[in-house]
Backbone as CSV, one residue per row, in Angstrom:
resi,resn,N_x,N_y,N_z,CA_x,CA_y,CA_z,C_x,C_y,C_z
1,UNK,6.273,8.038,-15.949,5.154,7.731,-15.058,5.561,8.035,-13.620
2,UNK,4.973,8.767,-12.771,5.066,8.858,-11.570,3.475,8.330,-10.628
3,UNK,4.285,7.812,-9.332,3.473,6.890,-8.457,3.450,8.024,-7.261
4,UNK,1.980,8.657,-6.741,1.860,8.886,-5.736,0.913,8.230,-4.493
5,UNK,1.678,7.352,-3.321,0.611,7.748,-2.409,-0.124,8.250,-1.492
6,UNK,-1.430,8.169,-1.586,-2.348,8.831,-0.095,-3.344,8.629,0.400
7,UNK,-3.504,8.789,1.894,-4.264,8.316,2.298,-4.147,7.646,3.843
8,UNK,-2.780,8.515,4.436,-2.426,7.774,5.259,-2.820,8.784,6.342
9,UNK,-2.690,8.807,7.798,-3.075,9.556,8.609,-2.641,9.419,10.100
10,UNK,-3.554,9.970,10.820,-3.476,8.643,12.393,-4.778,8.182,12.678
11,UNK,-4.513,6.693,13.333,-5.743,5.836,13.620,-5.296,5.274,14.889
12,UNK,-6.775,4.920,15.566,-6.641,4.441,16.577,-6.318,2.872,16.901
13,UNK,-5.756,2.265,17.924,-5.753,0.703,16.730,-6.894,0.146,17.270
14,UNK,-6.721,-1.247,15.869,-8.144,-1.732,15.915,-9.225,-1.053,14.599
15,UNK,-8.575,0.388,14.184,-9.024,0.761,13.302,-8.789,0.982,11.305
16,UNK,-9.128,1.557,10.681,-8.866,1.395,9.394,-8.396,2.406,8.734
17,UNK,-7.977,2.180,7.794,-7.350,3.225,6.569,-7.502,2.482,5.356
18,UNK,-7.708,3.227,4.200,-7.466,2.865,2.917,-6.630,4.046,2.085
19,UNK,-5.820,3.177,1.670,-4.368,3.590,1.234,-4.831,3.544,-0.483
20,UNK,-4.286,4.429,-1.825,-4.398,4.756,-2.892,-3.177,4.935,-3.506
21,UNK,-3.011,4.298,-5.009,-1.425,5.281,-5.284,-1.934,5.038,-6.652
22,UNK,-1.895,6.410,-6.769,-2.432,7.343,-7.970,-1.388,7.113,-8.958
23,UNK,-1.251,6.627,-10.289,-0.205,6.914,-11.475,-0.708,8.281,-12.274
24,UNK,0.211,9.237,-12.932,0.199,10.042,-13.514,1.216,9.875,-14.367
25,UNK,0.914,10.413,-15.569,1.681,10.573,-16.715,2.362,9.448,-17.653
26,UNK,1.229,8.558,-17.800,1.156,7.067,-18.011,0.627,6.059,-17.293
27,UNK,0.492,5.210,-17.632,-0.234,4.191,-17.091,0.759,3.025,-16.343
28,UNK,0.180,1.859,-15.638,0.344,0.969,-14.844,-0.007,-0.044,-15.410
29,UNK,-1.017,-0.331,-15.949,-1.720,-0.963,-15.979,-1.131,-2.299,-16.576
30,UNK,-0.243,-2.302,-16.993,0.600,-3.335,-17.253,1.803,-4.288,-16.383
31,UNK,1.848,-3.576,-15.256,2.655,-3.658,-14.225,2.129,-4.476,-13.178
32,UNK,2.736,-5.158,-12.237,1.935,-5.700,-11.148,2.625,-4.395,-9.815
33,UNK,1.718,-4.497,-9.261,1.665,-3.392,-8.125,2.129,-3.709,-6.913
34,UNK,2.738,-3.402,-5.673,3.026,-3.412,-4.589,2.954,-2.813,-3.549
35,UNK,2.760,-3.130,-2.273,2.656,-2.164,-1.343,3.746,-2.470,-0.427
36,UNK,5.411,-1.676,0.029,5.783,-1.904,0.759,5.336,-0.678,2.228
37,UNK,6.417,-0.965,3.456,6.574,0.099,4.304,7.924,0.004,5.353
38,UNK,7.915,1.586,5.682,9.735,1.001,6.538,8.884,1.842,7.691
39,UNK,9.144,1.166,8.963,8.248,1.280,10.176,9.645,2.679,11.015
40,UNK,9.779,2.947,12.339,10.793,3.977,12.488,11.729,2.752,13.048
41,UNK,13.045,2.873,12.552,14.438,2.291,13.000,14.609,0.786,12.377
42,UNK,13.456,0.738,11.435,13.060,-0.911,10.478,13.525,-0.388,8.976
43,UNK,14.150,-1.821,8.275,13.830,-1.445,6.966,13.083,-1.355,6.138
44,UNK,12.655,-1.122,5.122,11.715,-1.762,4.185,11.196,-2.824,4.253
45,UNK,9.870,-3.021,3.961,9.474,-4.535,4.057,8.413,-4.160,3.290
46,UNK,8.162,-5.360,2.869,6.977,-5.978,1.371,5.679,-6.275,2.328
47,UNK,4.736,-5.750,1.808,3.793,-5.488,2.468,2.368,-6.522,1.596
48,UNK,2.207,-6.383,0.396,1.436,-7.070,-0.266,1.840,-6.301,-2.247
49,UNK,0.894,-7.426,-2.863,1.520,-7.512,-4.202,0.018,-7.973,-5.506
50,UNK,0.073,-7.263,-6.251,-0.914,-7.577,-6.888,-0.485,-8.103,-8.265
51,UNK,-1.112,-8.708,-9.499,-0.872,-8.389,-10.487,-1.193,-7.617,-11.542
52,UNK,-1.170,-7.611,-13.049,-1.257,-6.313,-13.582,-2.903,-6.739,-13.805
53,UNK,-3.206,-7.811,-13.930,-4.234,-7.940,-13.992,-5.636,-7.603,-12.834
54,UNK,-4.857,-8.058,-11.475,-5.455,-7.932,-10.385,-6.084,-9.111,-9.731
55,UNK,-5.852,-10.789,-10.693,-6.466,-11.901,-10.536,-5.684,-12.559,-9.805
56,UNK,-3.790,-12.129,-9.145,-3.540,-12.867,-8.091,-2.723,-11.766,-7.133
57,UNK,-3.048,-12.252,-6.058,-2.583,-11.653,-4.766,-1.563,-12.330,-3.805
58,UNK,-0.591,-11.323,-3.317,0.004,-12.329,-2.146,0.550,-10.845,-0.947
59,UNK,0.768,-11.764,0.115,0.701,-11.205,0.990,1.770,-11.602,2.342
60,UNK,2.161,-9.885,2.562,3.022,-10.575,4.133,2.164,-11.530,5.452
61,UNK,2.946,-12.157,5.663,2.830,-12.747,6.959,1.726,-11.951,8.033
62,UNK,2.520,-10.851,8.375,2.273,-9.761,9.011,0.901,-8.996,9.187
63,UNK,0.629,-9.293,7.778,-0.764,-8.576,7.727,-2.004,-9.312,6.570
64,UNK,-1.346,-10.527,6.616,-2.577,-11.658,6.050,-3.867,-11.487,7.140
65,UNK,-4.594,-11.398,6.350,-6.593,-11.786,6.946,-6.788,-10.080,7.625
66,UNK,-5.738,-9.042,7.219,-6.218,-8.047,7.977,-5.889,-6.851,7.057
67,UNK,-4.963,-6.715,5.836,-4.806,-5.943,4.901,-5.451,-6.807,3.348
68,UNK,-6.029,-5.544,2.361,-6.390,-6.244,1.298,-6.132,-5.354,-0.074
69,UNK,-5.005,-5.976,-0.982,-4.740,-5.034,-2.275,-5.316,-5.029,-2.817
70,UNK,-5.924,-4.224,-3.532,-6.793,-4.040,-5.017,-6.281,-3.521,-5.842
71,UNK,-6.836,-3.013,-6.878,-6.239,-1.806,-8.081,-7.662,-1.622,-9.038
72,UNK,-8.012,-0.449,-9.663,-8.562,0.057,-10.039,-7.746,0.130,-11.708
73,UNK,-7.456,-0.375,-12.791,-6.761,-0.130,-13.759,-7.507,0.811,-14.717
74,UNK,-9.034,1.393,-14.868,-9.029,1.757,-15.529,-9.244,3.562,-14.935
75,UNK,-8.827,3.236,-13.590,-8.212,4.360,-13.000,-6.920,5.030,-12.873
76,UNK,-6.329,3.822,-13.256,-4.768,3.999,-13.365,-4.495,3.496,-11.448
77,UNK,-4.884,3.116,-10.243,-4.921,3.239,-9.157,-4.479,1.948,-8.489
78,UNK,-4.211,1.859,-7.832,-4.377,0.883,-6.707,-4.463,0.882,-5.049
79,UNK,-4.267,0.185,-4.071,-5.711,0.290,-2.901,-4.903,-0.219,-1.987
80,UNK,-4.795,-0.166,-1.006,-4.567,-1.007,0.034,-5.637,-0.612,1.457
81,UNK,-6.223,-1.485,1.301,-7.318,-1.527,2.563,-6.969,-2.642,3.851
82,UNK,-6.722,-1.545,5.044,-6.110,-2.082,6.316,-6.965,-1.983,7.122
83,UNK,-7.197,-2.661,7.833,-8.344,-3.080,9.040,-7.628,-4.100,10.407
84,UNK,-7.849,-3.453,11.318,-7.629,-4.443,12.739,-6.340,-3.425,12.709
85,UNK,-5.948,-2.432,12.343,-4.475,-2.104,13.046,-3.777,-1.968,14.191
86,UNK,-2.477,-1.946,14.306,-2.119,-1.654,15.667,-1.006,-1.149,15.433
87,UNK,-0.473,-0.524,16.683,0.636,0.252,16.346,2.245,-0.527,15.848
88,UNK,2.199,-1.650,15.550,3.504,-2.219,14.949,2.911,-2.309,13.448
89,UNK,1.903,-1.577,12.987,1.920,-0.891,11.488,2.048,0.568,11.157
90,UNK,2.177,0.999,12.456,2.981,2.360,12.212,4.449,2.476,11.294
91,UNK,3.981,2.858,10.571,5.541,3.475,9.206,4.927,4.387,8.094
92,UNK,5.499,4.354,6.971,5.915,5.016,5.807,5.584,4.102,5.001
93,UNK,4.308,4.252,4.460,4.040,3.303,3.319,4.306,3.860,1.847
94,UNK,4.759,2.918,0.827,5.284,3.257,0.113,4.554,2.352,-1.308
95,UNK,4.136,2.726,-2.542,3.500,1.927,-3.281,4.606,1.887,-4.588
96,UNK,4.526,0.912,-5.916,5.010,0.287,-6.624,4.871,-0.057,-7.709
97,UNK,5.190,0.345,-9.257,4.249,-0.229,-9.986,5.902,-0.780,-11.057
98,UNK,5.841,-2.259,-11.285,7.157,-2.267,-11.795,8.252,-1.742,-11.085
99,UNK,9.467,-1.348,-11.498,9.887,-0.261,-11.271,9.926,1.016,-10.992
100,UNK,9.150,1.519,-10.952,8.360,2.790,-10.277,8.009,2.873,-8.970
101,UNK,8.691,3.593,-7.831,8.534,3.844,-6.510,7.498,5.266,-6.375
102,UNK,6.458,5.484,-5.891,5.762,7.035,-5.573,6.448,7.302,-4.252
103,UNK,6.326,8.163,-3.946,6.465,8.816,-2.516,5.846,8.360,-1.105
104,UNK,6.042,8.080,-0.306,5.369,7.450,0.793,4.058,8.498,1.095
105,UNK,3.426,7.503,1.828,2.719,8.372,2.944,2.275,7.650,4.092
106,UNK,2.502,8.724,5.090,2.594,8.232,6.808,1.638,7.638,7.018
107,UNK,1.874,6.358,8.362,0.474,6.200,8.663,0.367,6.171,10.191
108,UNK,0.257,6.419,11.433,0.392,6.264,12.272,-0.979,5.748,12.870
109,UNK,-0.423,4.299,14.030,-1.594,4.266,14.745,-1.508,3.985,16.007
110,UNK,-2.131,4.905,16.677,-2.110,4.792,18.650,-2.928,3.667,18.972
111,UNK,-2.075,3.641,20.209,-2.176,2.817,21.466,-3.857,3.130,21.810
């Protein structure tokens, strides 16, 4: 199974993105999902977390009441919808399913 995501771009802050990470070549759907990101000169950090089901959620500090995970299972998919950004969510987001890391994708957002 491979995890890709996309959907990332540049935004202005204050503004939105919705983030996707596509499974191919098997399914997820059994897995609980994650969204981390490593910002520039930061490490990794846990960003939000779903389950395989999709009936519980948890969430960083950081971006409670302003990021929201979903997943789509009979898409194989899952979501991360960001709103209110600012530029200390500028990084490399990175999605999760189990053990399974996809590939990041950038997100930058200006001043």
């Amino acid at each position: 199974v491979q995890l890709q995501a996309f959907g990332g771009g540049v935004v202005q802050a204050g503004g939105s993105l919705r983030l996707s990470c596509a499974a191919s070549g098997g399914t997820v759907r059994t897995y609980a999902m994650g969204w981390f990101r490593q910002g520039p000169g930061k490490e990794r950090e846990f960003i939000a977390a779903i389950s395989s089901r999709g009936d519980i959620t948890t969430y960083a500090e950081s971006v409670k009441g302003r990021f929201t995970i979903s997943r789509d299972n009979a898409e194989n998919t899952g979501y991360l919808q960001m709103n209110s950004l600012t530029p200390e969510d500028t990084a490399v987001y990175y999605c999760n399913g189990g053990v399974i890391w996809g590939q990041g994708t950038l997100v930058t957002v200006s001043s």
